[in-house]
C-alpha positions as CSV (number, residue, x, y, z in Angstrom):
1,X,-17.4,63.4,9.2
2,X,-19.1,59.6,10.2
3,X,-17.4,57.0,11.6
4,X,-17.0,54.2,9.1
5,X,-14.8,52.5,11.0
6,X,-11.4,50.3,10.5
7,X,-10.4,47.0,10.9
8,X,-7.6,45.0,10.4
9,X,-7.3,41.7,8.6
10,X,-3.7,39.7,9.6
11,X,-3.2,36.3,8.7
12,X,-0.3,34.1,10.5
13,X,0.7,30.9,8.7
14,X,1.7,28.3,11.7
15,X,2.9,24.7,10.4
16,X,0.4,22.7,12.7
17,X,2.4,19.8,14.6
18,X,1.7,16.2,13.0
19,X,1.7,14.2,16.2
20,X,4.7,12.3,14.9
21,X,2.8,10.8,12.2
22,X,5.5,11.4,9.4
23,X,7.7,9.8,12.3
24,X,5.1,6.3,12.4
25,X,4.7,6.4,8.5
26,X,8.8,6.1,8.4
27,X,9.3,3.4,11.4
28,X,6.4,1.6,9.9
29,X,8.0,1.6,6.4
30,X,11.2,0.9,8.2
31,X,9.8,-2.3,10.1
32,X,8.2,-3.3,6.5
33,X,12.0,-3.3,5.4
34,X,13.1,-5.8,7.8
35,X,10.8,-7.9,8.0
36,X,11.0,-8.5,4.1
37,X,14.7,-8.6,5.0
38,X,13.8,-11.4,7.0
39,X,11.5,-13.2,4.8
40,X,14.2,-13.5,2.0
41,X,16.4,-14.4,4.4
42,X,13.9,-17.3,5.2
43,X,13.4,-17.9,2.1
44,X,16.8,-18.3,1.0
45,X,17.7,-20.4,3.7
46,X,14.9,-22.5,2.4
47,X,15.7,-22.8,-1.0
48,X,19.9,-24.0,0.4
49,X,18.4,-26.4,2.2
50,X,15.9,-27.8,-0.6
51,X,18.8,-26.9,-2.8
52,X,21.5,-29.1,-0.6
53,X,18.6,-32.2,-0.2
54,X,18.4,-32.5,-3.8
55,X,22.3,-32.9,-4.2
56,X,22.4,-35.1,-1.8
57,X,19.5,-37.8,-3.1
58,X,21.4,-37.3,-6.7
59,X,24.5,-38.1,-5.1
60,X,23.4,-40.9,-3.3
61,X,21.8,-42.2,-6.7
62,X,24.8,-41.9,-8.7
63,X,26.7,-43.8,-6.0
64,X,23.7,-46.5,-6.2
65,X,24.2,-46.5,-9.9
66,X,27.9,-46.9,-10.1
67,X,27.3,-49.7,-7.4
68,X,25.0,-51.7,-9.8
69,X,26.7,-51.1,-12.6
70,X,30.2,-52.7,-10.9
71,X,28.5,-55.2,-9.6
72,X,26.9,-56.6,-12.9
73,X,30.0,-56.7,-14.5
């Protein structure tokens, strides 16, 4: 009887190590977060301020208003 010969064909499945770069993609998608945190933030604090300025020059107009108007009479 020949040899034919065997051989054996095994395959092993090993989840290869991704050098934390699911860890970076989720801090850098974490540091996105705040920092638009902090830019509305900004923002907001912005628009108060405009917000406040405005009142404030209506106010003062008003006041200037009433002032003419009681002193024409």
């Amino acid at each position: 009887m020949p040899n034919l010969g065997y051989f054996i064909t095994a395959s092993l499945n090993i989840p290869v190590w991704d050098w934390g770069v699911r860890r970076s993609k989720v801090r850098q998608a974490e540091f996105k977060h705040e920092e638009a945190a902090v830019e509305l933030s900004a923002a907001q604090r912005t628009l108060i301020r405009n917000l406040r300025g405005s009142y404030n020059e209506s106010q003062t107009a008003r006041q200037q208003v009433d002032l003419l108007r009681r002193a024409s009479t």
